[in-house]
N, C-alpha and C positions, 0 to 999 in steps of 0.2 A: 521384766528387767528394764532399766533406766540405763541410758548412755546420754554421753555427751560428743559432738564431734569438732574434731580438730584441723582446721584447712590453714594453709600456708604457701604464699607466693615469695619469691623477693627479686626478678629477673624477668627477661622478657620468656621464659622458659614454659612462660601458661600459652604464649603461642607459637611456642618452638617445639615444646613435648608434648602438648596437647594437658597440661596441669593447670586449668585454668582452677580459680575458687570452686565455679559455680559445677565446672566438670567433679573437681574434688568431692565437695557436699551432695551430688546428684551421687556418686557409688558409694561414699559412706553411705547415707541413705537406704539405697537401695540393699547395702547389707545388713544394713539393722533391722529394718523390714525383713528378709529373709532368715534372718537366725531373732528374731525372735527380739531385737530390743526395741523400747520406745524410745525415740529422741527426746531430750528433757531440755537442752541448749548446744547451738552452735557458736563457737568461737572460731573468728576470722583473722589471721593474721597477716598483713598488706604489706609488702617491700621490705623487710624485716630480713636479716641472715639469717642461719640455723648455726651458726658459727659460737652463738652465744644463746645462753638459756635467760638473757636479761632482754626478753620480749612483751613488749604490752599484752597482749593477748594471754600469751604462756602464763606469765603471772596473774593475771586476772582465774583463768581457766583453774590455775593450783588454788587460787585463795578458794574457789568458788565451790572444790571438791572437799576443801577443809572445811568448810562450812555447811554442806549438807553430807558430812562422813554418814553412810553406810548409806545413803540414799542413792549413791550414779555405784555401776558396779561393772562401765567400760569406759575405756576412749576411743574413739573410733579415729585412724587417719588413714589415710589413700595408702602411704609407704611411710616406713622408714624414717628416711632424711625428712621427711615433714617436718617431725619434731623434733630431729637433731640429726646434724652432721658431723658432730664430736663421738665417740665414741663412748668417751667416759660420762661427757652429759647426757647421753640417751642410756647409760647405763643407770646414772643417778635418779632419773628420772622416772626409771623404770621402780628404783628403790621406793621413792615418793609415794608413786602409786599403789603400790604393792602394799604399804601400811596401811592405806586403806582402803585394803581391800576391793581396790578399783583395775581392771585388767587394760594391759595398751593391746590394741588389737590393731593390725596393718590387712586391710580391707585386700589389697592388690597382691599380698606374699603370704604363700601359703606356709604360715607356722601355728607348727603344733606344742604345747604345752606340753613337749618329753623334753629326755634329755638332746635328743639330738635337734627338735625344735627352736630349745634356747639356743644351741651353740650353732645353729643357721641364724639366731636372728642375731646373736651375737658380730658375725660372720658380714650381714646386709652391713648391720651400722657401720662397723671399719671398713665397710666398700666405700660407703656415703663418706666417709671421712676422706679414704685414699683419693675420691671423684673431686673432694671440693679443694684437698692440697693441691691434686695434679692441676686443677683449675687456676688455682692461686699462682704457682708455677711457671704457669704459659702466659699465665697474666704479665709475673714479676718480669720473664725474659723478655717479652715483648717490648713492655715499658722500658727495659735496658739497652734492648737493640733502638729504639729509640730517640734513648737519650745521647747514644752514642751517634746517630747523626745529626747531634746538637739542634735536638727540639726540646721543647722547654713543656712537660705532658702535665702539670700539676695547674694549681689556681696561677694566676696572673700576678706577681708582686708588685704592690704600686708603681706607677708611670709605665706600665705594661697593659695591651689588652691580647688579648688570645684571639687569632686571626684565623682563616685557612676553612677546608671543610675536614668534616670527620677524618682521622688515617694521617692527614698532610699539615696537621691545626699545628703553630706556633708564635709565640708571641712578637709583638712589634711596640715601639715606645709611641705614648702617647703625649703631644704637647696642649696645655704647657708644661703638665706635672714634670715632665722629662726635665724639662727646663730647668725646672725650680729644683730637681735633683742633683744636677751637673752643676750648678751652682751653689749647692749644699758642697760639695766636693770640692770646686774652686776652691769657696772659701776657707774649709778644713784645710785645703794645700798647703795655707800660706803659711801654718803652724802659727799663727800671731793669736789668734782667736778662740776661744774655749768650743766643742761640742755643745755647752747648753746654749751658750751666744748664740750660736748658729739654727740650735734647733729652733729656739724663740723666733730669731730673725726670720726663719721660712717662712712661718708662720704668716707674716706679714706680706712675702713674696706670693703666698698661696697655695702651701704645700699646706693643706690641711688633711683631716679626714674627709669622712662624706658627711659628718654631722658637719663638718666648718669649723673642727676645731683641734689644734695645734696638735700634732702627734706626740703621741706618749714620749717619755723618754726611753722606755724599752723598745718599743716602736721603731723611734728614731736610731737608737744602738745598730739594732739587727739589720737596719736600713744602710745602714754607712757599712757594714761589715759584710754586708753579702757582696757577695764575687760577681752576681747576676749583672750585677749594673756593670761590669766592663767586658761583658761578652762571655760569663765562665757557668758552666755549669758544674757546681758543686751539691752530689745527692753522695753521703757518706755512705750511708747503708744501702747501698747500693752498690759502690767501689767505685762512682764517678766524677771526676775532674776533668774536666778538658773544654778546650772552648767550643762556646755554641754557634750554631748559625743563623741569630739573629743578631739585630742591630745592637751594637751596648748604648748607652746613654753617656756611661763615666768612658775618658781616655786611659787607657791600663795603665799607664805610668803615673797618671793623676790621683788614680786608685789605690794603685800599692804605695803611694805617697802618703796618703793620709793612713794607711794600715801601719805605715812606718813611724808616723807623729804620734798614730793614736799607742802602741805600741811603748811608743821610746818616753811619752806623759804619765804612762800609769803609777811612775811614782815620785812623777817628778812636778812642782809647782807651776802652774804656766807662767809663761817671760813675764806678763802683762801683771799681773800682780806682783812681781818686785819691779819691775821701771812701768808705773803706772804715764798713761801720754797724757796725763792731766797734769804732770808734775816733771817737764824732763830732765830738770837738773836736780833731781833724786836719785841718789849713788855717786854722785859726782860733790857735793858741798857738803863741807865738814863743819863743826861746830867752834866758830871762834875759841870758845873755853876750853871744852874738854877734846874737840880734836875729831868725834866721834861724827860720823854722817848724820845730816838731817834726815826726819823723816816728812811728810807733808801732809795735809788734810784737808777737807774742807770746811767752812762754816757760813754756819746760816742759810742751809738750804742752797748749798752749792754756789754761794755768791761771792761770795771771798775766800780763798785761799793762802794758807801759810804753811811754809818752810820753818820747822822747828826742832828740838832736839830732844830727843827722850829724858835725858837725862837732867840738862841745866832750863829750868821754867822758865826764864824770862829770857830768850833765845826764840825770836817767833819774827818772822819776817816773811813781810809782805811779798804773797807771791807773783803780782803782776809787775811791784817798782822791782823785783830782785828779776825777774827773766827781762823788763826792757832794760836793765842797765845791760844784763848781758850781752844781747844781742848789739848794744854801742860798743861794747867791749869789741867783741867780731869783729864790724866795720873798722876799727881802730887798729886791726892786723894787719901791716902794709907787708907784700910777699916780694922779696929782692927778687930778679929775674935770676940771678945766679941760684936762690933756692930753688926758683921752679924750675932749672935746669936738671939741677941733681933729685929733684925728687921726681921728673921725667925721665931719667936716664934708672932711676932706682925701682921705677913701675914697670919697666920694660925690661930689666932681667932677672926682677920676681916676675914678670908674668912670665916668660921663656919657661925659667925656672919651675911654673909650678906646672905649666904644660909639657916638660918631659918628665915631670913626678907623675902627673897623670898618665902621661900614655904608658909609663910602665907600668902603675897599675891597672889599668886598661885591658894593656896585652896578658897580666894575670890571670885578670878575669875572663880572658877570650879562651885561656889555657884551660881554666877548668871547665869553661861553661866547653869546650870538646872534650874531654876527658869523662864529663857528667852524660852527653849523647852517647859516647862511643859507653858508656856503662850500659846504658837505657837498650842499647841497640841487642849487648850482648843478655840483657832481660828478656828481651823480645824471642832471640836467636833458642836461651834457654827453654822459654816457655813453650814454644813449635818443637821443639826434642821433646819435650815431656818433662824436661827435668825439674820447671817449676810450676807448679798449679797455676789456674787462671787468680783465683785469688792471690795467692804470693804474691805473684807478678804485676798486678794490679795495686796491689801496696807499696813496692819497690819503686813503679812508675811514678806514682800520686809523691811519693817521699821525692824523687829526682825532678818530678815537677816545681816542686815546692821548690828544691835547690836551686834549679834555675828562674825561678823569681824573684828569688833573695839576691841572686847574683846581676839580675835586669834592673833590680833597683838599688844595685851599689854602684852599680855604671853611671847610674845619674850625679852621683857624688864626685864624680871625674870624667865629667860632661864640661867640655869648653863652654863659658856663656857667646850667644850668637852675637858677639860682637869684634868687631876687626881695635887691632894691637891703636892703629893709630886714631879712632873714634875713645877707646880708655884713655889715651895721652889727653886728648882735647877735652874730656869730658874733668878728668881730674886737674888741670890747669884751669877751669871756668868752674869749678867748684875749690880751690883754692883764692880767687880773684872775686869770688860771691859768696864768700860763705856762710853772712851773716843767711841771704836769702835761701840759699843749700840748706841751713840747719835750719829753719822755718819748715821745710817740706818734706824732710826725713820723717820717716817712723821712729820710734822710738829706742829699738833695740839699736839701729846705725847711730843714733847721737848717743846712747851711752856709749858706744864705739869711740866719735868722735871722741868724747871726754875724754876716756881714758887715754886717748892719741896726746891730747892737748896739756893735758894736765895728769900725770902716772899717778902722780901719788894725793889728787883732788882738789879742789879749790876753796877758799875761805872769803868771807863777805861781812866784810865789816867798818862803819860807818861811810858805805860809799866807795870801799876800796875792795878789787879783790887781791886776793895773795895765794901763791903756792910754792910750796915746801920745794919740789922737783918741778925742773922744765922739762918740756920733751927736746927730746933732740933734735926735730922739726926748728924748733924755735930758738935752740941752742944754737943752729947753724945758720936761722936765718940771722940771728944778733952777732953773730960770726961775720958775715958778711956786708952786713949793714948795722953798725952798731947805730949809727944817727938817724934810721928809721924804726928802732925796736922799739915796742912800747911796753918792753922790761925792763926793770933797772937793775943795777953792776947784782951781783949773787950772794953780794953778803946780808941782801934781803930781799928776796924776789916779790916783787908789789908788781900790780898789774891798776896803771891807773890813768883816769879817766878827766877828761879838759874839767876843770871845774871843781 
């Protein structure tokens, strides 16, 4: 009679139970010797689960009995769990061989080919099964209690390396990646800028792979969304949220800023593609003819630009002569001191004004974000009576978490800026007095701001002169107070025009 034998490790278990290969293969052996089989092949299977039947060796071992059917007529293994730790796979398995006519024989447990033999070995394999759950088990909790002391047990996610010895290992930021991460995040802050912008840009900064090349876009997504980078440990299947105790990289509020952007963009166009900074008096200049806003573009390879109109074709103007005329235009804005009086005394009781809008909603949100603790506490209260499972309560908590970081980053929206009442007075009187140089250093979105302040209902340019329909009230009042410094004339045609 012909046998084949079957050894399997996957743990340090060959020097903990004494299951080494070479111990395995010396007692098979040694029983096939004594009952009478020849060995024909050993198959060896190295660091492999029994968790699954998709093992190099197993499958090799089955192709290798299909192939010589009716020639091996055992399988020899030490135990059991050798060849599986599932129950229904070591049942399956047992089917496999059985077609042909090949017997599984367990070297170390004595079973007999009755009926109460099968329903012992029946018996072994769901022990091997109940051994490797209860394993998995004390594994899962461990890893929980764990993470609950905000250790980070899993691989390291870039700008992180895994520190510590065995038992005490957790991660720590490594620069400059950290760097070039926290800077990925800045820049998202400022909501002006697209994700792909940013991702490219890294790229440059140094945020690559290890090959030295730009991170995916999926890559980069998962990277901006994970909660890790501001100190959070978030493992779902698990039931954990809560902050860790290592260093973050990102500032939390800087964090849930751009979960906010990225969130509030999903279906919305970014700013930068309708007020392009390449074109900034687009949305603001209407088409002498039809009335309708320019649009702008460039030509020839980005060297010349024009302001033109969709609709009427010969309507195309030069976009360097049309922004410097503007900007003379600016300078040609003399501001009465009387204006700048009232539009100083008008900054300081909107700003009053909107600092007790905020503190009531402020004190709001102080309202529920206690009302949200005192919920959590009576979670807690619940869960120590019995009345709600660890999981419940564990979902309730993660949900009331979540509420109050929605509520940490609606505070920022009625957050005073850190600047004192009488540095805004000074700073908007010397950008009223400069403004040509003020709207030179704006961004983009603040001078379509400006426009629409200066001019409501938009501007027209035409041969040399600009014109608009409506004045602002700004300018209403400063021609109000100084009619012989205005450089508008009487309103039965408002022209805006220039020496020359």
């Amino acid at each position: 009679m012909k046998a084949i034998i079957y050894c399997r490790v996957s743990t340090q278990e060959q020097v903990n139970e004494g299951n080494s290969l070479l111990t395995q293969e010396r007692l098979c052996r040694q029983y096939g010797k004594n009952n009478g089989y020849e060995i024909d092949k050993v198959f060896v299977e190295e660091g492999e689960s029994a968790k699954t039947i998709y093992r190099t060796s197993l499958k090799n071992m089955m192709k290798y009995c299909t192939l010589t059917e009716g020639k091996i007529d055992a399988v020899l293994i030490y135990r059991i769990d050798r060849l599986s730790r599932e129950t229904a796979d070591y049942i399956a398995l047992k089917v496999f061989f059985n077609k042909l006519g090949i017997k599984v024989i367990s070297t170390s447990e004595p079973i007999e080919d009755t009926p109460t033999g099968r329903f012992l070995e029946t018996v072994l394999a769901s022990s091997a099964q109940m051994d490797n759950e209860i394993r998995g088990e004390r594994s899962k909790n461990g890893m929980i209690d764990r993470l609950k002391q905000g250790r980070w047990m899993f691989y390291a996610p870039l700008g992180y390396r895994t520190e510590g010895a065995k038992g005490a290992s957790n991660i720590e930021p490594v620069e400059p990646i950290a760097g070039y991460i926290n800077r990925v995040f800045m820049a998202l802050s400022s909501g002006y800028i697209t994700v792909e912008e940013v991702r490219r840009d890294s790229a440059k900064w140094g945020l690559v792979t290890n090959r030295g090349k730009a991170l995916s876009i999926s890559m980069f997504h998962k990277m901006i969304r994970n909660p890790i980078y501001k100190g959070y440990l978030d493992v779902p299947s698990m039931g954990i949220y809560q902050k860790g105790s290592f260093k973050a990289i990102v500032d939390e509020k800087v964090f849930d800023q751009v979960q906010y952007i990225l969130e509030s963009k999903k279906k919305k166009m970014p700013i930068y593609r309708k007020l392009n900074p390449d074109f900034p008096l687009r949305g603001a200049l209407k088409c002498s003819k039809c009335g309708k806003l320019l649009t702008a573009s460039w030509a020839k390879q980005r060297t010349i630009g024009h302001y033109r109109c969709s609709v009427c074709t010969n309507v195309n103007l030069n976009k360097k002569v049309l922004e410097n005329t503007f900007s003379e235009y600016l300078k040609s804005i003399v501001w009465n001191q009387i204006t700048v009086e009232v539009v100083k005394e008008a900054l300081l009781l909107n700003w009053q004004s909107h600092k007790k809008e905020y503190e009531k909603e402020l004190a709001k949100i102080a309202k529920q974000q206690i009302e949200i603790r005192e919920l959590m506490d009576k979670v807690v209260d619940k869960n120590m009576r019995g009345v709600y499972s660890d999981s419940l309560a564990k979902t309730k908590l993660n949900d009331y978490e979540r509420n109050l970081a929605e509520l940490r980053l609606e505070t920022q929206k009625y957050a005073s800026p850190d600047v004192m009442e009488a540095d805004l007075l000074n700073y908007s009187v010397d950008f009223m007095r400069n403004i040509t140089g003020m709207w030179d250093k704006l961004d983009i979105e603040p001078k379509h701001r400006l426009h629409k302040m200066l001019f409501p209902d938009g501007i027209v340019y035409l041969n040399g002169i600009f014109t608009t329909p409506v004045k602002s009230c700004l300018i209403e009042l400063n021609d109000l107070v100084c009619v012989e410094n205005s450089t508008m004339v009487t309103p039965r045609r408002i022209e805006l025009r220039l020496p020359g």
